[in-house]
N, C-alpha and C positions, 0 to 999 in steps of 0.2 A: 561271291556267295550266290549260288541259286536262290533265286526267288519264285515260290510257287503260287501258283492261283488256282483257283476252282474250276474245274474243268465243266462245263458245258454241252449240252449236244451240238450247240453251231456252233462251241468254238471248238472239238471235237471234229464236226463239218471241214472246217479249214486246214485243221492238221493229216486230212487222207494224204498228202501227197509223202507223209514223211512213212507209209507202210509200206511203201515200194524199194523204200531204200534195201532192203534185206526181207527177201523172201523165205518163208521158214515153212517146213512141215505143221506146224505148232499153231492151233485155232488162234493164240496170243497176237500171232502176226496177222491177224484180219482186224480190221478199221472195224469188223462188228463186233467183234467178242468184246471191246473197251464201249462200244456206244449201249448193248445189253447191260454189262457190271458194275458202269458207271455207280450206282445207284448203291450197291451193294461196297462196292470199296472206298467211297465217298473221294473220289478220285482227286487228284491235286495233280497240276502239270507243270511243267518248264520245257521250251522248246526253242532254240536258236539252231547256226549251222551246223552244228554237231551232233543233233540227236534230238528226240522227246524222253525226258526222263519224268517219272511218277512218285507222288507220295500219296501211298494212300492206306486205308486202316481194313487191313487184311486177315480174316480169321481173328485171330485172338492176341495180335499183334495192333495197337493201337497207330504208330505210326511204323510204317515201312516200304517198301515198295518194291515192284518187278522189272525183270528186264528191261532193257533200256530201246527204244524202235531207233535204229541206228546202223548203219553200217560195220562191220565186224571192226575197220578200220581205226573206229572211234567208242567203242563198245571199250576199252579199260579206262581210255583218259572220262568217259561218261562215268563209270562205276569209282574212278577215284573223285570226280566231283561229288556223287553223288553220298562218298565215306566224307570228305568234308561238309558235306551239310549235314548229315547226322553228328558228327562229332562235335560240331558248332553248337547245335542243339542237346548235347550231352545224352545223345541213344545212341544204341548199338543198333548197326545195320543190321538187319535184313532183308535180303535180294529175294525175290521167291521166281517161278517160273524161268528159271533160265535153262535153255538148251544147251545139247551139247558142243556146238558152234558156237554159242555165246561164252559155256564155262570156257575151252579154250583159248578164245581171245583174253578174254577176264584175268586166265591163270592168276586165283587169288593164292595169297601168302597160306600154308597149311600152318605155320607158327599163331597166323593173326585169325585165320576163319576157316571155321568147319564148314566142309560142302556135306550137304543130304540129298541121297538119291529120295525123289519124291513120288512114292509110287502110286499114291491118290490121284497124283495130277498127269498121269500117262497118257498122251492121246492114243484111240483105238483108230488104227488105219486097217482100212478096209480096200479091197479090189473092186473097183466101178464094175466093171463086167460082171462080177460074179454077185455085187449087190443087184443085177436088174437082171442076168441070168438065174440069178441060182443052182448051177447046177451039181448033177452028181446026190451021194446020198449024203454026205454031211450037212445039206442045205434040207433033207427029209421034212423037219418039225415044221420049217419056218414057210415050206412050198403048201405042206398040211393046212396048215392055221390061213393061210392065204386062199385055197381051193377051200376051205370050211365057209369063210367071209364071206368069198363071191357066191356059195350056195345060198347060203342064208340072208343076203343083201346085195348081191348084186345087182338086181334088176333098179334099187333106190339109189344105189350107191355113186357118186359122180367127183371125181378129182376134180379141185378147182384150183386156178391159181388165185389168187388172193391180192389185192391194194389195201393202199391207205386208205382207201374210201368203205372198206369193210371193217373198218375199227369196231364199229358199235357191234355187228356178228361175232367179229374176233373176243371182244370183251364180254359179250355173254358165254361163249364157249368157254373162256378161261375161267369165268366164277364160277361155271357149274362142275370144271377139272377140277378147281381149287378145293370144294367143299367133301368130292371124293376120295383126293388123292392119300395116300399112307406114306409117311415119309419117318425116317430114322437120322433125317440132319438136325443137332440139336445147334447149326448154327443160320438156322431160317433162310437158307440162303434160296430157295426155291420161293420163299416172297416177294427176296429184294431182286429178284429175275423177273416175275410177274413186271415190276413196276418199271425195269429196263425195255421188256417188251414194246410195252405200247408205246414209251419213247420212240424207242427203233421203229414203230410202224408207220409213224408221224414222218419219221425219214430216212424211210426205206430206200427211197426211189433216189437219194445224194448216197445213199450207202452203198448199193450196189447191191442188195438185201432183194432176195426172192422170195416171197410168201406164195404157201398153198394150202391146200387141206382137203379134206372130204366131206361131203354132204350126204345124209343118208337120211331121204324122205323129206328135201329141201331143208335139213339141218345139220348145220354146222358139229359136227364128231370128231375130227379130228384136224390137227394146225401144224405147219412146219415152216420154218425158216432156214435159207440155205446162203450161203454164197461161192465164190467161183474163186482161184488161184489160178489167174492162168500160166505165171510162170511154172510153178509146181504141178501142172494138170489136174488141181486137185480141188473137192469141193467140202464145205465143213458145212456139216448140219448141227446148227445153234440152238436151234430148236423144235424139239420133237412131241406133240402132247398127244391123245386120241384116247374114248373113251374106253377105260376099260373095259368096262359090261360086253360088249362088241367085240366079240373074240375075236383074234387075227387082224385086226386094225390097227395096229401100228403095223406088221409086218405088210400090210398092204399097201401102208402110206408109205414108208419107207420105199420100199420097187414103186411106185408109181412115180413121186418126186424122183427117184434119179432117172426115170426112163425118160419122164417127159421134159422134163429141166435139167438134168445133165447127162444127156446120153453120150456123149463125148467122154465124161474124166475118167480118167482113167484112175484116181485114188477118190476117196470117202474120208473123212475127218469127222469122228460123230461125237469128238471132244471126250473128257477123261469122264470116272465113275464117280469122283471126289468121295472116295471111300465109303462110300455106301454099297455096301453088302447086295444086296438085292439087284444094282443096277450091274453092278461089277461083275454077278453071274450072266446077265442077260448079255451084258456085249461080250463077254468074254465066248459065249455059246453063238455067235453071230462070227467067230471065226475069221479075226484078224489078221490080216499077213504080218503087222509087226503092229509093235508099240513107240509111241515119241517120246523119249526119254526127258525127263525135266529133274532139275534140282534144286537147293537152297542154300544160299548161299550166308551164315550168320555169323557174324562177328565175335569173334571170342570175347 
């Protein structure tokens, strides 16, 4: 029987080496996206040579868990241990975030479990090039709102890259987002990320985790956290805040952070919309070359 424990940021720490096993399109497959959520999924782990599998209380599913961080190899014998310990405990599985490299090793029984294409959780992939070129007119809005910025702020305006030693800046930026923000998630999950944050920033520098942001008039406006895939060439932005009032400031931060911190990748991971309306237009108008497919995987 698995035995689970509470998952930790250092012990968290010591599990990096097991995200290499299987590199994925999928922000899931970064050592940050679980050191941010922790928080919010209340995360439970088990890890030996076969895999790290999770139990954790997901949306509105009190015990369940995601994909397994494992080699494709071991991705079904992981997913049939992981039906025995839900069965043991008398709940019905459910897997959430699994890709479509994962569904196909899994090949679950369609007698025993319904697969859902899960279209909340799509990652939007994006072209590195053409997020720090912009070019052509489809990129029109987004070059506007950037030459608007630099008119009206430029001359204050200063990219920075960002540590841990800027927590206490980082933390007043985010109380002063927090009290603006308008949000239509009725499952607060953009609180339980606040509080993943500043975990991450504590240990950024073991994560592998790039912090920046912008300053406009020696203050702190806008914050982003990024990391690197180098097998995949590709980088995921985890985190993206900027004031609103500040027209064109995210679209500024955005090109700045990939120009000066990853002018090399050649893909973008700017994570899914989680069905919020609002956010779902705004990437969806930033003109993805594709979408990461993800599913769910429930037990009948």
């Amino acid at each position: 029987m698995i035995k689970f424990e509470p998952l930790t940021p250092e012990k968290l720490i010591g599990l990096q080496p097991y995200f290499s096993l299987r590199p994925t399109d999928c922000a899931e497959s970064h050592f940050a996206y679980h050191l941010l959520w922790r928080p919010y999924y209340e995360t439970k782990y088990y890890a030996d040579e076969k895999g790290l599998v999770w139990l954790q209380k997901i949306d509105y599913d009190e015990q369940a868990t995601m994909v397994p961080v494992c080699g494709l190899g071991h991705m079904r014998e992981n997913f049939d241990r992981l039906q025995a310990y839900f069965t043991a405990i008398g709940v019905k599985m459910h897997m959430y975030l699994v890709d479509e490299a994962a569904l196909g090793a899994i090949r679950p029984d369609p007698e025993r479990y319904e697969v859902l294409e899960d279209r909340d959780s799509f990652d939007y992939i994006y072209s590195g090039e053409e997020m720090r070129v912009l070019p052509g007119r489809k990129y029109s809005k987004m070059k506007n709102r950037i030459s608007r910025f630099r008119r009206d702020y430029g001359e204050t305006a200063e990219f920075v890259i960002l540590n841990p030693e800027d927590e206490g800046e980082i933390r007043t930026f985010l109380e002063r987002w927090s009290k603006n923000k308008e949000s239509d998630d009725d499952l607060n999950r953009l609180d339980s990320e606040e509080q993943g944050i500043f975990e991450t920033i504590r240990f950024g520098r073991e994560a592998g985790i790039t912090m920046a942001g912008v300053r406009i008039g020696g203050t702190l406006e806008a914050f982003s956290m990024g990391t690197m895939n180098q097998e995949r060439n590709m980088t995921v932005t985890h985190v993206e805040k900027a004031n609103l009032e500040l027209r064109g400031l995210y679209n500024y931060l955005e090109k700045e952070f990939l120009t000066h911190v990853y002018p090399e990748a050649e893909f973008v991971n700017r994570e899914d919309d989680m069905g919020l309306e609002n956010l779902r237009r705004t990437k969806e108008s930033m003109h993805p070359v594709r979408l990461e497919k993800k599913y769910t995987i429930l037990e009948r």
